[in-house]
Backbone as a chain_set.jsonl record, in Angstrom:
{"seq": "XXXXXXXXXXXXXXXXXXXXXXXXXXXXXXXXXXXXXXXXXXXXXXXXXXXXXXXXXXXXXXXXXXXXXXXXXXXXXXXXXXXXXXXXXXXXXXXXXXXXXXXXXXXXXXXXXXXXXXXXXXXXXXXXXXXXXXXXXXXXXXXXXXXXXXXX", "coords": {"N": [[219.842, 139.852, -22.348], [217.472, 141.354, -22.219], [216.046, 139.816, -24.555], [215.839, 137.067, -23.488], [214.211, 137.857, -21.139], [211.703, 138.332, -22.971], [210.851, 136.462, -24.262], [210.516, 135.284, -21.915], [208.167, 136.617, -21.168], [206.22, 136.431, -23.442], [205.223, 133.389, -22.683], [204.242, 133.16, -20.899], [201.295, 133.586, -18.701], [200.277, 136.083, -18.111], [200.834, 137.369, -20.873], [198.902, 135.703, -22.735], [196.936, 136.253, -21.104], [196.273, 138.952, -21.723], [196.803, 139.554, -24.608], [195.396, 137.944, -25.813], [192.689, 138.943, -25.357], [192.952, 141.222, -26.832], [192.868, 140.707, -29.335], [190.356, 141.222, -30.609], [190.135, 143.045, -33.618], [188.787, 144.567, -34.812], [188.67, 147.408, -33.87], [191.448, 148.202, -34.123], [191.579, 147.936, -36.896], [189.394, 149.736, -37.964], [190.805, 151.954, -36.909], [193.117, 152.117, -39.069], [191.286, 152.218, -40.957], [190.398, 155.107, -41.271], [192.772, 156.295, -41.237], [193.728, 156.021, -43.645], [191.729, 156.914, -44.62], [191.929, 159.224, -44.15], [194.671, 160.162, -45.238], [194.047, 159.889, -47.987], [192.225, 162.227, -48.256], [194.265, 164.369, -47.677], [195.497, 164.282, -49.623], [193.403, 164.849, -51.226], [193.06, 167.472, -50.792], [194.824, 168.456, -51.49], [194.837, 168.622, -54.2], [192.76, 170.248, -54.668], [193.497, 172.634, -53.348], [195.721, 173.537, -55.343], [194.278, 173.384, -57.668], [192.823, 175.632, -57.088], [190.616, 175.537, -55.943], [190.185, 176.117, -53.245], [191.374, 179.005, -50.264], [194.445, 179.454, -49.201], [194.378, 179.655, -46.912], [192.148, 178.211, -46.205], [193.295, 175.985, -47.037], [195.639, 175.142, -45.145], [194.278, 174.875, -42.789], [192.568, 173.108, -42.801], [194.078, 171.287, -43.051], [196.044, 170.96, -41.493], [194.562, 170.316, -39.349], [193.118, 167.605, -40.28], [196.336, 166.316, -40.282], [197.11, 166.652, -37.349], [195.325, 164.395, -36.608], [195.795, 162.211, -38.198], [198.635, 162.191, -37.161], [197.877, 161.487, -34.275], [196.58, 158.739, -34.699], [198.47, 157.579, -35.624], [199.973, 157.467, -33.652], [198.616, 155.884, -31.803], [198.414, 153.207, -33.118], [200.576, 152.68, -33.331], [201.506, 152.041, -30.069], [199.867, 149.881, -30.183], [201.405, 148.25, -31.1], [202.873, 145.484, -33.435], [200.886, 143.714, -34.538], [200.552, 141.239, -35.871], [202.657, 140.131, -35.488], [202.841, 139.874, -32.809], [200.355, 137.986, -32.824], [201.611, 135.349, -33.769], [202.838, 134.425, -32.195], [201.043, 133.786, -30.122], [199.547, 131.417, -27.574], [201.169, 129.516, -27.783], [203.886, 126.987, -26.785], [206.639, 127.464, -24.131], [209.071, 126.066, -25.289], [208.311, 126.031, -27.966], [207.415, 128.977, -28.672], [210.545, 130.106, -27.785], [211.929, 128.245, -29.78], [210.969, 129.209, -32.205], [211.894, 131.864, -31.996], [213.945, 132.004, -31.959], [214.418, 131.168, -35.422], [213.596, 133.835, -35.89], [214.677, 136.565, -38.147], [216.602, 139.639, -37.263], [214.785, 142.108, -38.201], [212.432, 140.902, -37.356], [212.683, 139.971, -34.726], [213.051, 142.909, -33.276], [210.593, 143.753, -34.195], [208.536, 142.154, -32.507], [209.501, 142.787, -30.025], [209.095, 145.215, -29.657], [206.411, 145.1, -30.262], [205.675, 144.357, -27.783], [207.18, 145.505, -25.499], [207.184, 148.198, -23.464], [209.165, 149.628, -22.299], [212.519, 149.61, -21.483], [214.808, 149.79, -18.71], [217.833, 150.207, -17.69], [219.645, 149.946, -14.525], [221.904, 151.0, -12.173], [224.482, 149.56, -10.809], [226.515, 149.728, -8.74], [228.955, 149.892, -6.875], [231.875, 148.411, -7.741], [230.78, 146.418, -8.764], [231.192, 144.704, -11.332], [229.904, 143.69, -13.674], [227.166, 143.158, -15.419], [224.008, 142.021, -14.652], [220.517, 139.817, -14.633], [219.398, 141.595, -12.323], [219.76, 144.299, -12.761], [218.41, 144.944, -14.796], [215.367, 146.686, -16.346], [212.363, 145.722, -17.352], [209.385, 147.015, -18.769], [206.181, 145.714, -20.052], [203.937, 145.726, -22.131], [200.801, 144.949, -21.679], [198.757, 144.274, -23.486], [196.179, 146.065, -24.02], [197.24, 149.599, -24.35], [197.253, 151.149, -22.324], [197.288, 149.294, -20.192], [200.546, 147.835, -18.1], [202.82, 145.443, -17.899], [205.156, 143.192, -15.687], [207.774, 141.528, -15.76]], "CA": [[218.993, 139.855, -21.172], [216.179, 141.526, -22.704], [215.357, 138.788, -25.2], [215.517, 136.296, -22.337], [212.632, 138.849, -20.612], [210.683, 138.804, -23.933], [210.719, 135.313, -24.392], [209.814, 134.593, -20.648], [206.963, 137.24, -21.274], [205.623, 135.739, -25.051], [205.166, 131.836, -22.484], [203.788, 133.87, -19.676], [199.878, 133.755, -18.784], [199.758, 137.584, -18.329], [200.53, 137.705, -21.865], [198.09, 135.227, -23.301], [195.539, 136.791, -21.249], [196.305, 140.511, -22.628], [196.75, 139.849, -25.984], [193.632, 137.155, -26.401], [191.684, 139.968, -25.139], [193.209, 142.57, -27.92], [193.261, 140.08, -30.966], [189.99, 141.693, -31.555], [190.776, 143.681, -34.205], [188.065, 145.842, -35.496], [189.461, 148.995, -33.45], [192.724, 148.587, -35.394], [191.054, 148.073, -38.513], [188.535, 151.091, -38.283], [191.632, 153.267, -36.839], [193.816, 152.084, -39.902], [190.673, 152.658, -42.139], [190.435, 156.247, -41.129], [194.219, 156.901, -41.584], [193.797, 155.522, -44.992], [190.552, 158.001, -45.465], [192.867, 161.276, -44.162], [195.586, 160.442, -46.194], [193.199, 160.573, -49.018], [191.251, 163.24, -47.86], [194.847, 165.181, -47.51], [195.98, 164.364, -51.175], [192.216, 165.669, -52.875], [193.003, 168.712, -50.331], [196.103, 169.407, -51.767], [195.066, 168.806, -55.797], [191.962, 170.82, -54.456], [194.361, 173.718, -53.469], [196.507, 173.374, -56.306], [193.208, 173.726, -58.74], [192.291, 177.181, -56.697], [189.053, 175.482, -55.408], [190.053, 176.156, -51.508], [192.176, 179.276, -50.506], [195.144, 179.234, -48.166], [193.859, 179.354, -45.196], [191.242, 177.095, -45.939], [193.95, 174.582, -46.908], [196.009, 175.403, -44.324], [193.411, 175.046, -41.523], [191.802, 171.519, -42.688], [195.753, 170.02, -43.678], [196.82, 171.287, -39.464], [193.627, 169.427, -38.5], [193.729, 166.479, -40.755], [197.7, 166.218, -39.725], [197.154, 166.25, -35.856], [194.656, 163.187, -36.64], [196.941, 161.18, -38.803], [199.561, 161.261, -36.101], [197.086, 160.785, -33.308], [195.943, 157.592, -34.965], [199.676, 156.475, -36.194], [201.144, 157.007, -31.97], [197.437, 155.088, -31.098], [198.839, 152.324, -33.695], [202.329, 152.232, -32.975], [201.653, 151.759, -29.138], [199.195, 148.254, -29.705], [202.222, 147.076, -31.248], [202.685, 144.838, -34.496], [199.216, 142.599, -34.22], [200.953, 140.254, -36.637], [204.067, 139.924, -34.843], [202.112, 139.149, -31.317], [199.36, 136.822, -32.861], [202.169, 134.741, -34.456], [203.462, 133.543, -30.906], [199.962, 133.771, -28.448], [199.583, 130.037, -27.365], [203.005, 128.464, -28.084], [204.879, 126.647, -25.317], [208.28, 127.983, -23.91], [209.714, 125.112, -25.744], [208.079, 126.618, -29.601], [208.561, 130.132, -28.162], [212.055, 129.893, -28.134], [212.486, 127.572, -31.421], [210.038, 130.206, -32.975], [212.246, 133.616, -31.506], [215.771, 131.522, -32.758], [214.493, 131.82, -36.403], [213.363, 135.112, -36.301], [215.943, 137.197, -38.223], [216.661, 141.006, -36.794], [214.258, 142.693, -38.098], [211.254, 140.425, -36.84], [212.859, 140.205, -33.358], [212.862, 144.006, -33.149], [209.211, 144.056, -34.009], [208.275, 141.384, -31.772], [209.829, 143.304, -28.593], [208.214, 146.716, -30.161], [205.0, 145.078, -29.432], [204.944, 144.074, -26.441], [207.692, 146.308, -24.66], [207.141, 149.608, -23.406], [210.739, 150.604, -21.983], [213.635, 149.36, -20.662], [216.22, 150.838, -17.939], [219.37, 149.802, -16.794], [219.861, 150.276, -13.132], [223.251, 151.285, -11.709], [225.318, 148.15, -10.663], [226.543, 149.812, -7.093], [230.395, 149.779, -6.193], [232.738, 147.008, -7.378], [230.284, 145.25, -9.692], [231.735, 145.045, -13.29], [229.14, 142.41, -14.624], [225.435, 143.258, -15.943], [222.869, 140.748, -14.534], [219.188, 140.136, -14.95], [218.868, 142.573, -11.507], [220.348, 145.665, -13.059], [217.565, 145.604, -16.163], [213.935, 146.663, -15.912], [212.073, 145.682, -18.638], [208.268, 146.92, -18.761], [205.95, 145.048, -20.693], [202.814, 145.865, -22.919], [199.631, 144.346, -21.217], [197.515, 144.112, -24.165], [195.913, 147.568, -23.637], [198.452, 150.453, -24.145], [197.384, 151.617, -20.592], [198.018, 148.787, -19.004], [201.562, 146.994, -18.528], [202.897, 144.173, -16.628], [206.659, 143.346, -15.345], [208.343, 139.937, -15.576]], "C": [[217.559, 140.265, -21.505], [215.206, 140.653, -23.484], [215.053, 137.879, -24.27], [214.062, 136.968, -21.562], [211.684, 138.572, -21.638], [210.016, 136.96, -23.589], [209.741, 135.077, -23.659], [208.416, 135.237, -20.933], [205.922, 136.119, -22.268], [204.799, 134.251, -23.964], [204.504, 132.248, -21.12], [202.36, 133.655, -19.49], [199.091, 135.206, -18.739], [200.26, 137.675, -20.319], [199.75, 136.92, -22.891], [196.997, 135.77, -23.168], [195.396, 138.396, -22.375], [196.136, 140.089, -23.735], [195.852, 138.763, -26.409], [192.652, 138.071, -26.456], [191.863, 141.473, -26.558], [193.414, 141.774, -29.3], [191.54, 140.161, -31.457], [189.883, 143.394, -32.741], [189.754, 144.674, -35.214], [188.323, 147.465, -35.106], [190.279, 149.072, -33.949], [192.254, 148.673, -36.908], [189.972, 149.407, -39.235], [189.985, 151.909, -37.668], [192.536, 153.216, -38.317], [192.713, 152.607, -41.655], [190.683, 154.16, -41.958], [191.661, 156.907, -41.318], [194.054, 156.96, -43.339], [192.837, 156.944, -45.797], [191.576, 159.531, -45.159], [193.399, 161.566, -44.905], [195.172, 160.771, -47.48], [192.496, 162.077, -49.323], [192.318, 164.326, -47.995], [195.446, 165.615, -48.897], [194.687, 165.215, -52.125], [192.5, 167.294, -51.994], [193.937, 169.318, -51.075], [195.839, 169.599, -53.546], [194.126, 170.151, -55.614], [192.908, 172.379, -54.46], [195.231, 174.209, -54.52], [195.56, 173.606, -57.718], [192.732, 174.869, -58.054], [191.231, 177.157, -56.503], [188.832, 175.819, -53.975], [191.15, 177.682, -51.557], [193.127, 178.838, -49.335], [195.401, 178.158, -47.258], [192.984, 178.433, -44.529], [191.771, 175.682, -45.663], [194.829, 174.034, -45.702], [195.563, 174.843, -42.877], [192.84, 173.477, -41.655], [193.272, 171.123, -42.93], [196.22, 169.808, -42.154], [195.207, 170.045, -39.299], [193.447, 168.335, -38.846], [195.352, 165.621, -40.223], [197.66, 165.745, -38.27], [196.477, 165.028, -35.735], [195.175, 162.106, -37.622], [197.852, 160.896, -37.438], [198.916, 160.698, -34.45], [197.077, 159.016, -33.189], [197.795, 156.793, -35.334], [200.293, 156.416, -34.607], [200.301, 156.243, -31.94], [198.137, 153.56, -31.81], [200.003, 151.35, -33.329], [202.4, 151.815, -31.278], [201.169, 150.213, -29.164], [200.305, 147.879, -30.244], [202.134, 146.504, -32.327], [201.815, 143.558, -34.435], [199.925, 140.904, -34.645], [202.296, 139.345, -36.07], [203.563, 139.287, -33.446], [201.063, 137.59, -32.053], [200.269, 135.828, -33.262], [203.12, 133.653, -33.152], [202.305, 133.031, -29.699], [199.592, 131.909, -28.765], [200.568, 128.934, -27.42], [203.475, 128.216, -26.371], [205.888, 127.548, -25.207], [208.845, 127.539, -24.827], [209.644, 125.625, -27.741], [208.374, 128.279, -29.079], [209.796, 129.988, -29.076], [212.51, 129.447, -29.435], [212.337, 129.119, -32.751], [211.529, 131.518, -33.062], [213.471, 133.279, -32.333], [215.375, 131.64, -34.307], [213.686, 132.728, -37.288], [214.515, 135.869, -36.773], [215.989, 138.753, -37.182], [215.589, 141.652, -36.725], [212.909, 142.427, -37.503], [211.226, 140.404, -35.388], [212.51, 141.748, -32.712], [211.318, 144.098, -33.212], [208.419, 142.904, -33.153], [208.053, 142.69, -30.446], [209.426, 144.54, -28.521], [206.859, 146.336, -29.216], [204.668, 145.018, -28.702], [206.082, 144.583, -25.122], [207.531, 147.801, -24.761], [208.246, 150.576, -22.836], [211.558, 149.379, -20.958], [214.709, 149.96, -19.932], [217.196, 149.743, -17.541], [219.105, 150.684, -15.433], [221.285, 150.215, -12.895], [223.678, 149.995, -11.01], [226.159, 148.408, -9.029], [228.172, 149.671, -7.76], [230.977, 148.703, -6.707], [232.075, 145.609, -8.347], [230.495, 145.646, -10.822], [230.42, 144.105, -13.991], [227.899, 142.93, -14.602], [224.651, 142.295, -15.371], [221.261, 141.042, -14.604], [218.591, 141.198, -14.115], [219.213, 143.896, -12.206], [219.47, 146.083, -14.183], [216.17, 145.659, -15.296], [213.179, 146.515, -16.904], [210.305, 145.688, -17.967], [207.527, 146.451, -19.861], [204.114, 145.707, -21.121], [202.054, 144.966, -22.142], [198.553, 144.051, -22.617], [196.865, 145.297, -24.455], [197.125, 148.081, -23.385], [198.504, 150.955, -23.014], [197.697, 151.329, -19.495], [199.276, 148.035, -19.232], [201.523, 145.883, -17.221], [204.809, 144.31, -16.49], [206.394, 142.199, -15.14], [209.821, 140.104, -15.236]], "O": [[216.59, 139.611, -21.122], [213.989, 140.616, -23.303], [213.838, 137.768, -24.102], [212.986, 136.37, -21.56], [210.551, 138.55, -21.157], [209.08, 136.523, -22.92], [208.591, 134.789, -23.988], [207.464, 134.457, -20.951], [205.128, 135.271, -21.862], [203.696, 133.95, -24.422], [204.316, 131.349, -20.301], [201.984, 133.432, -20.64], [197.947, 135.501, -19.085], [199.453, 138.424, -20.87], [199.847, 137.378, -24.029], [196.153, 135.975, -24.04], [194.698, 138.7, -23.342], [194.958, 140.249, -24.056], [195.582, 138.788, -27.609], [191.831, 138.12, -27.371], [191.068, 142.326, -26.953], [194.077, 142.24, -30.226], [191.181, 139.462, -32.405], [189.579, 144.538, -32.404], [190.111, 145.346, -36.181], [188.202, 148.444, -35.842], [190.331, 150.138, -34.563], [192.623, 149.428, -37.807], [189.824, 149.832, -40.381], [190.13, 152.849, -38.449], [192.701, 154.336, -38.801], [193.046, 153.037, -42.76], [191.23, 154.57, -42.982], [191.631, 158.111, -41.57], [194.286, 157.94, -44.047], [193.007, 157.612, -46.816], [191.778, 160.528, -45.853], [193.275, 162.631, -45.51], [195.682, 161.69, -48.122], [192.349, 162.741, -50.35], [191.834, 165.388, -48.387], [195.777, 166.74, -49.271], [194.787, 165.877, -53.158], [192.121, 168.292, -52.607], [193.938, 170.524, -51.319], [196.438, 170.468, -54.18], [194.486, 171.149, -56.239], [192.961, 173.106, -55.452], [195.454, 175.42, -54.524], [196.11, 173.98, -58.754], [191.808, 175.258, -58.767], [190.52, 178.151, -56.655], [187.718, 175.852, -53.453], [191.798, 177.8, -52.597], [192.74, 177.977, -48.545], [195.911, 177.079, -46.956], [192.855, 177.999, -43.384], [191.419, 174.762, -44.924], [194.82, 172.867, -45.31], [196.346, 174.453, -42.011], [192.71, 172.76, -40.663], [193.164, 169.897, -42.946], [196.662, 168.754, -41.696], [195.391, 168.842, -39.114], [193.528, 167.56, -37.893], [195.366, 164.447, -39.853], [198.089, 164.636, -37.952], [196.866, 164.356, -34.78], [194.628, 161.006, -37.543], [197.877, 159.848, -36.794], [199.363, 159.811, -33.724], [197.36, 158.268, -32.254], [198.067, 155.597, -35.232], [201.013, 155.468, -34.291], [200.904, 155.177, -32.069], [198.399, 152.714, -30.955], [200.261, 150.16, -33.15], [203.431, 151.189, -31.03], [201.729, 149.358, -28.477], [200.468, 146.725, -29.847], [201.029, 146.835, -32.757], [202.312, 142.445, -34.266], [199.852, 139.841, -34.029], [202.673, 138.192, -36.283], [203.975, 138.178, -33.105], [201.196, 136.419, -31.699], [199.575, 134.822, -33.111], [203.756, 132.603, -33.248], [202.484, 132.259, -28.757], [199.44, 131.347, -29.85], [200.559, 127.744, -27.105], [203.436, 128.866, -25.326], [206.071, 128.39, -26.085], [209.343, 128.408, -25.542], [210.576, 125.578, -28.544], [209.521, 128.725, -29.125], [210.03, 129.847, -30.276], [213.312, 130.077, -30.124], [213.048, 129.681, -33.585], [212.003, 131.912, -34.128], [213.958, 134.018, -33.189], [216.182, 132.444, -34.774], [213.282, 132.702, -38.45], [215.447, 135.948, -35.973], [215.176, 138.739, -36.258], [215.134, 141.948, -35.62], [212.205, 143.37, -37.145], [210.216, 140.681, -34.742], [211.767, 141.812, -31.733], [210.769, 144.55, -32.207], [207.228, 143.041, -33.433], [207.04, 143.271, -30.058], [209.352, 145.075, -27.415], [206.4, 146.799, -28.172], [203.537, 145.404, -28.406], [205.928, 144.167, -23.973], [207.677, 148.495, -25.767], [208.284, 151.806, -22.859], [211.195, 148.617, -20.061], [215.526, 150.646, -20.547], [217.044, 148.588, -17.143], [218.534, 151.77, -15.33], [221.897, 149.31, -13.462], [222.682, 149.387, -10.618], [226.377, 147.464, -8.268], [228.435, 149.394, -8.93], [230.61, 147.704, -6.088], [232.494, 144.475, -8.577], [230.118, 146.702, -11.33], [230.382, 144.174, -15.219], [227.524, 143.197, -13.461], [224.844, 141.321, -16.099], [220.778, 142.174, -14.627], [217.612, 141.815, -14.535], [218.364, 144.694, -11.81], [219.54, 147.229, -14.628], [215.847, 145.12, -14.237], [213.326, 147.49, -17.641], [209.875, 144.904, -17.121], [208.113, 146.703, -20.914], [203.307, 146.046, -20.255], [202.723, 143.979, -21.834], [197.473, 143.513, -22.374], [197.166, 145.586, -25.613], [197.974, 147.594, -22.639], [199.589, 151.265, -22.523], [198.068, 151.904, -18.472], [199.393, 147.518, -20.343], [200.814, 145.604, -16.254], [205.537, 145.169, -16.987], [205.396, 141.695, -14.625], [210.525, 139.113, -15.039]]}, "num_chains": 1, "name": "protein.A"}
């Protein structure tokens, strides 16, 4: 049921517009360059400490503040979603869609529905209903912007 949701989403016009509007990619590319510079920045901290040029507290105090800005920038990352995984479907019919999603193996499907879902619930089924249907899911959907979503 959920893939069926994704799908419909991927052939949708709310998600051409969103993600035309976020395929530019210099904000991911300066946030991924700055991860790149911390992680650096955290490795000369640590030979730095390890050669007795910083003490402790010094290291201590820039590694906590370095740290909180690594994972800042890796949730900021992990919310737009896999860029590569969205740009690889924006403009396709239903008809390629679909062909497209059928030979995706596992792990590409999973990062597909990463990108552009932000949660799914099940809803309670009431009294007497044994069967799952498309009413009982809620599937919210990535807008393009992590702030905004949409529902299909």
């Amino acid at each position: 049921m959920v893939s069926e949701r994704v799908i419909r989403f991927l052939t949708a016009p709310q998600f051409a517009e969103a993600f035309e509007q976020s395929e530019d990619d210099l904000p991911v590319q300066q946030m991924r360059d700055e991860l790149g510079s911390l992680r650096s920045r955290l490795d000369d901290l640590a030979t730095d400490y390890a050669a007795g040029l910083v003490t402790r507290s010094q290291f201590l105090t820039a590694s906590q503040t370095m740290r909180s800005r690594v994972d800042e920038l890796e949730d900021q990352l992990s919310q737009l979603g896999s860029d590569s995984a969205v740009k690889g479907v924006t403009g396709m019919t239903d008809e390629q869609v679909r062909r497209h999603w059928d030979g995706l193996d596992v792990d590409r499907r999973r990062s597909l529905i990463l990108a552009v879902v932000v949660s799914c619930r099940l809803r309670q089924k009431g009294r007497g209903v044994r069967r799952t249907d498309e009413r009982h899911v809620d599937v919210l959907f990535r807008a393009g912007d992590p702030a905004k979503v949409a529902s299909i």
